[in-house]
MDTraj code that builds the backbone (N, CA, C; nanometers):
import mdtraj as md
import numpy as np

residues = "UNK UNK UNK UNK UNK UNK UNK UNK UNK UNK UNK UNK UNK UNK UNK UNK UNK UNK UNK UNK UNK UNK UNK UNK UNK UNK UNK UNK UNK UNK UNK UNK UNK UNK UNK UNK UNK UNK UNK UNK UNK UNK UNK UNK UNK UNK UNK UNK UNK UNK UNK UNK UNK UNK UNK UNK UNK UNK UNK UNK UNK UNK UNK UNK UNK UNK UNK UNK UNK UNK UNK UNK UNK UNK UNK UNK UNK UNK UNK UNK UNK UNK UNK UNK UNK".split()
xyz = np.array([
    [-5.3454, -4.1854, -5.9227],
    [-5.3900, -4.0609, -5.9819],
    [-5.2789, -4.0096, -6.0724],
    [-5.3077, -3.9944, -6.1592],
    [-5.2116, -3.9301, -6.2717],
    [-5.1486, -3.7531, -6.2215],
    [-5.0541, -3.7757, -6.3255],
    [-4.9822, -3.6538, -6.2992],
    [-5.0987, -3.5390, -6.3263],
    [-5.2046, -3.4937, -6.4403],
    [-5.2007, -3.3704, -6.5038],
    [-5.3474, -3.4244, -6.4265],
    [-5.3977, -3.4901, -6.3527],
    [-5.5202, -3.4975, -6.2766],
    [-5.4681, -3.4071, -6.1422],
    [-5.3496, -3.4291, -6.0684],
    [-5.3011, -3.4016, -6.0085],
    [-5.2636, -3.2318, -5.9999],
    [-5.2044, -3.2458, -6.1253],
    [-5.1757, -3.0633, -6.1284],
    [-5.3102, -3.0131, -6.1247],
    [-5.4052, -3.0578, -6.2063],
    [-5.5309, -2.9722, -6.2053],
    [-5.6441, -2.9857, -6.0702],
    [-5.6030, -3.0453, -5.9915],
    [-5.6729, -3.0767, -5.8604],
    [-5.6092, -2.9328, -5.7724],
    [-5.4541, -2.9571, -5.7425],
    [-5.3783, -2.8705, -5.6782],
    [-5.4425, -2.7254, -5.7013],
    [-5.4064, -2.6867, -5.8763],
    [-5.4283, -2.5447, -5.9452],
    [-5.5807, -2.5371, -5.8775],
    [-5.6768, -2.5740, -5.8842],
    [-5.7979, -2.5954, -5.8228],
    [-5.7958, -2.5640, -5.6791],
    [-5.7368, -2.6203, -5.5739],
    [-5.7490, -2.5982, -5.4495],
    [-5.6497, -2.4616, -5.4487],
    [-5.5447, -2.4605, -5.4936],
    [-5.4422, -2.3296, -5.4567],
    [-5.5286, -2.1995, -5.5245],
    [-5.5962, -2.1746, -5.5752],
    [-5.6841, -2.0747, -5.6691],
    [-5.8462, -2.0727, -5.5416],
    [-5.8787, -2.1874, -5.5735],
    [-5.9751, -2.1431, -5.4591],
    [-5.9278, -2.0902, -5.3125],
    [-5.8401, -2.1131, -5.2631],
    [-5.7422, -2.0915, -5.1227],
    [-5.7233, -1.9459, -5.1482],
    [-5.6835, -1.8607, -5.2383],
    [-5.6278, -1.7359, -5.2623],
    [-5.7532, -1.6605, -5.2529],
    [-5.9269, -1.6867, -5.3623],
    [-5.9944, -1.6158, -5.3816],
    [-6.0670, -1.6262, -5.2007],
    [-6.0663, -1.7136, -5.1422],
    [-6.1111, -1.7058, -5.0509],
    [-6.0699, -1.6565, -4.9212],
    [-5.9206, -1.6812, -4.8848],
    [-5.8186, -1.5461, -4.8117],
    [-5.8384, -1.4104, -4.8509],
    [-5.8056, -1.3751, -4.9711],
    [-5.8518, -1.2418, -5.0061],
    [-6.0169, -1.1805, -4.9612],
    [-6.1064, -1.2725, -4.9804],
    [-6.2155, -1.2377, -4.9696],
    [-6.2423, -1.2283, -4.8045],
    [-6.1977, -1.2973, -4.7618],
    [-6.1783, -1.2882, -4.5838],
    [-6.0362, -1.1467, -4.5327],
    [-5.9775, -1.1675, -4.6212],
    [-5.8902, -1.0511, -4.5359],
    [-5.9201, -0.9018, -4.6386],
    [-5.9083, -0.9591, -4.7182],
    [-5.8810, -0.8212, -4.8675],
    [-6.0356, -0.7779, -4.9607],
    [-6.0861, -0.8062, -4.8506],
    [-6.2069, -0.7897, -4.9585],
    [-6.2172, -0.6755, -5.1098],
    [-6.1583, -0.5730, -5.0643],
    [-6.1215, -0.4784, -5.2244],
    [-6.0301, -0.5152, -5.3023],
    [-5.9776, -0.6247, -5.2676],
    [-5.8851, -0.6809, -5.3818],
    [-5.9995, -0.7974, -5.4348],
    [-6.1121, -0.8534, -5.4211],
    [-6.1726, -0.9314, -5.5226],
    [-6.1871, -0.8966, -5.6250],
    [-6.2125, -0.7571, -5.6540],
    [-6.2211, -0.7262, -5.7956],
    [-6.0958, -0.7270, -5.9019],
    [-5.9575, -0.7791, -5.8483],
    [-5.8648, -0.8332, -5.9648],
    [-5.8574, -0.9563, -5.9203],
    [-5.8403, -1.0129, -5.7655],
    [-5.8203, -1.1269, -5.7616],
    [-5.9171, -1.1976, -5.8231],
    [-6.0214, -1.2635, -5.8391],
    [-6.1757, -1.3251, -5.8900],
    [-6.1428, -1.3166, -6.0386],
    [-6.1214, -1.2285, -6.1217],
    [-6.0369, -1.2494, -6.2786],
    [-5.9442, -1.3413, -6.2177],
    [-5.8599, -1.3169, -6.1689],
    [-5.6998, -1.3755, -6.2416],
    [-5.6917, -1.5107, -6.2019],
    [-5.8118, -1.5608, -6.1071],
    [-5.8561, -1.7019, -6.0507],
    [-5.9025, -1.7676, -6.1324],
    [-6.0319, -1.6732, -6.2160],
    [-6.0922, -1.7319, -6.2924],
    [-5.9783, -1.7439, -6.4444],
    [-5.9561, -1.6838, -6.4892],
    [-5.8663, -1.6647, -6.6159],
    [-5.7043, -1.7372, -6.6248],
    [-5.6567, -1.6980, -6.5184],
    [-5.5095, -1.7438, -6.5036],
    [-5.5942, -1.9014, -6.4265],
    [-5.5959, -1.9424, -6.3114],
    [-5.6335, -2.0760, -6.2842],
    [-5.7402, -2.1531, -6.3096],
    [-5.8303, -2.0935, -6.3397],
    [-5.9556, -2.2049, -6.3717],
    [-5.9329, -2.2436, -6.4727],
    [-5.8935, -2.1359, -6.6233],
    [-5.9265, -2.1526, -6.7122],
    [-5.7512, -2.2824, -6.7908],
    [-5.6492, -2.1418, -6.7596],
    [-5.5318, -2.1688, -6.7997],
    [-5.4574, -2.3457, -6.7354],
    [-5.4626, -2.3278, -6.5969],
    [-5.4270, -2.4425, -6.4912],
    [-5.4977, -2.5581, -6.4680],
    [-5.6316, -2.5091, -6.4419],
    [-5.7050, -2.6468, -6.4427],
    [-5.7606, -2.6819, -6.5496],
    [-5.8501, -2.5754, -6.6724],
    [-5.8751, -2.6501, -6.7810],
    [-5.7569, -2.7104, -6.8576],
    [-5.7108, -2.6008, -6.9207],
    [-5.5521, -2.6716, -6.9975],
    [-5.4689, -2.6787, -6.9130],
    [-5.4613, -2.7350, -6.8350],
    [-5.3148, -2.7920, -6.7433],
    [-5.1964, -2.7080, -6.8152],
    [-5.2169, -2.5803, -6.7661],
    [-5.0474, -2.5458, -6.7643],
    [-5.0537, -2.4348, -6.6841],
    [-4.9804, -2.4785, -6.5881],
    [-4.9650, -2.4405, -6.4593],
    [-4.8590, -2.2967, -6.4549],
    [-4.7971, -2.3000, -6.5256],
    [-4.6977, -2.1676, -6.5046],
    [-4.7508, -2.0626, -6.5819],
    [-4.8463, -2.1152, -6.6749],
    [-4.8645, -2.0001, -6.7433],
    [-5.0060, -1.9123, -6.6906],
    [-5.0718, -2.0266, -6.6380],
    [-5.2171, -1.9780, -6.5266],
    [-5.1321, -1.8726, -6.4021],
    [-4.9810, -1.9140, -6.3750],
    [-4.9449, -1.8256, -6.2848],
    [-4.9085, -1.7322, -6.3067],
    [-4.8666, -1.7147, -6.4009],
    [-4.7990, -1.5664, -6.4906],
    [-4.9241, -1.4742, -6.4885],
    [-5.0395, -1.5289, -6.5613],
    [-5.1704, -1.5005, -6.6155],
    [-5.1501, -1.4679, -6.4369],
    [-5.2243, -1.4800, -6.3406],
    [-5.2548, -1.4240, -6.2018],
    [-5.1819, -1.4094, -6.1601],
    [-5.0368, -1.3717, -6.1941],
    [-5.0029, -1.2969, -6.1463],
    [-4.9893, -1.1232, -6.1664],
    [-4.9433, -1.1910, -6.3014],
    [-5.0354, -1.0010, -6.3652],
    [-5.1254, -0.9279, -6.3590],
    [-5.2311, -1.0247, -6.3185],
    [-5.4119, -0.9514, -6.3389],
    [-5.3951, -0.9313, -6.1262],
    [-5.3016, -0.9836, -6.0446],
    [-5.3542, -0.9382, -5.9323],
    [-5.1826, -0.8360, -5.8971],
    [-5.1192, -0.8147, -5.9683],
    [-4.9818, -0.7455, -5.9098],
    [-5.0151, -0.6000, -6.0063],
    [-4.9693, -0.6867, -6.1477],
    [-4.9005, -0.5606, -6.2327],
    [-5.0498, -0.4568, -6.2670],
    [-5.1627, -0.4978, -6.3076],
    [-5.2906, -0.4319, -6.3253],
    [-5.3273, -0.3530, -6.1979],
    [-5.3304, -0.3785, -6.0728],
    [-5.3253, -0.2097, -5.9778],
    [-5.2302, -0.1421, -6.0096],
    [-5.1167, -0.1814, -6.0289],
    [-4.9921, -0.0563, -6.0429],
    [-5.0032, -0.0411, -6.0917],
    [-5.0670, -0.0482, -6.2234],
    [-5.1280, 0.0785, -6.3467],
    [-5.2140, 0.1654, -6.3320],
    [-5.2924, 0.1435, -6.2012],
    [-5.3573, 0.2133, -6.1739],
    [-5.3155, 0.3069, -6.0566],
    [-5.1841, 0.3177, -5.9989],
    [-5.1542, 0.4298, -5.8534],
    [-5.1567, 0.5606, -5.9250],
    [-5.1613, 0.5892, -6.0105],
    [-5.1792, 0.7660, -6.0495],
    [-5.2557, 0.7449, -6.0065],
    [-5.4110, 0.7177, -6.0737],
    [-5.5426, 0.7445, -6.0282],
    [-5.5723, 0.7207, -5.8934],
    [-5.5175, 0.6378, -5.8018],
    [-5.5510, 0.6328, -5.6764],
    [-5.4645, 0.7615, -5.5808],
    [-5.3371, 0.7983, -5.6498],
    [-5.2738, 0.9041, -5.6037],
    [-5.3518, 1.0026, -5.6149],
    [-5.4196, 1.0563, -5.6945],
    [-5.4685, 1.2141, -5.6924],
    [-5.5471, 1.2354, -5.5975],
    [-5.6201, 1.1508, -5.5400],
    [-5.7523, 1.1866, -5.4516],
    [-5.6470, 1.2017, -5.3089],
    [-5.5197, 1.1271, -5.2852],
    [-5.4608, 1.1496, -5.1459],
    [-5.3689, 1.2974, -5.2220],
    [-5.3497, 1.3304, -5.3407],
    [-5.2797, 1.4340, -5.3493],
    [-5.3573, 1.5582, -5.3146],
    [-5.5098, 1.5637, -5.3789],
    [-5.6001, 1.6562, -5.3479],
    [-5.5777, 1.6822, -5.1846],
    [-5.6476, 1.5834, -5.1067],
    [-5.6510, 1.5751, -4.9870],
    [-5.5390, 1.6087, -4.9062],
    [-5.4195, 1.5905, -4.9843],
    [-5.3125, 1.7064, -4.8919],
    [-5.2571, 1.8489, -4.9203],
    [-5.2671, 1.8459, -5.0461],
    [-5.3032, 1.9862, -5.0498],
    [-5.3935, 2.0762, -5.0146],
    [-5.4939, 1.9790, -4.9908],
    [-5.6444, 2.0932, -4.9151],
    [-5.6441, 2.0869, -4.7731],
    [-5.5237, 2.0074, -4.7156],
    [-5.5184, 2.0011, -4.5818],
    [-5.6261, 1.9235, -4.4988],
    [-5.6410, 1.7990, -4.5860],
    [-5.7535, 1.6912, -4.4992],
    [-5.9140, 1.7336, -4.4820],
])
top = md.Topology()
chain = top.add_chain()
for i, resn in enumerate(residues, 1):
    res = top.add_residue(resn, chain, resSeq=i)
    for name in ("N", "CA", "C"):
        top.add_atom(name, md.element.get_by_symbol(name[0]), res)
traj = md.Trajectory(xyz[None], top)
């Protein structure tokens, strides 16, 4: 089996392994994880074999893209303590 058959088998099983942990433990994280599977590994890793950059790609769409979003998830626990629960 060749090398870039190889990487794209792996990127394949390690991408399906993630969307499917998440979906068993994290279920509200499918909605970034499922992009960055599809986009960063399906597309980046296993179609064009390049593996670091499918990881960069998911890793951004499942790390750095919520933390753009903690204001907005902050206000509703800020409301809620200022109104005293």
């Amino acid at each position: 089996m060749g090398r870039g058959v190889r990487t794209r088998l792996t990127g394949l099983v390690l991408y399906t392994a993630a969307v499917a942990w998440c979906a068993y433990q994290l279920p509200d994280s499918l909605l970034f994880v499922v992009p960055g599977a599809v986009l960063g590994g399906g597309v980046l890793h296993v179609w064009r074999g390049r593996p670091w950059l499918g990881l960069l790609v998911f890793a951004i769409m499942v790390v750095a893209v919520p933390v753009l979003l903690w204001p907005s998830m902050l206000t509703g626990t800020y409301a809620d303590l200022r109104d005293g629960f």
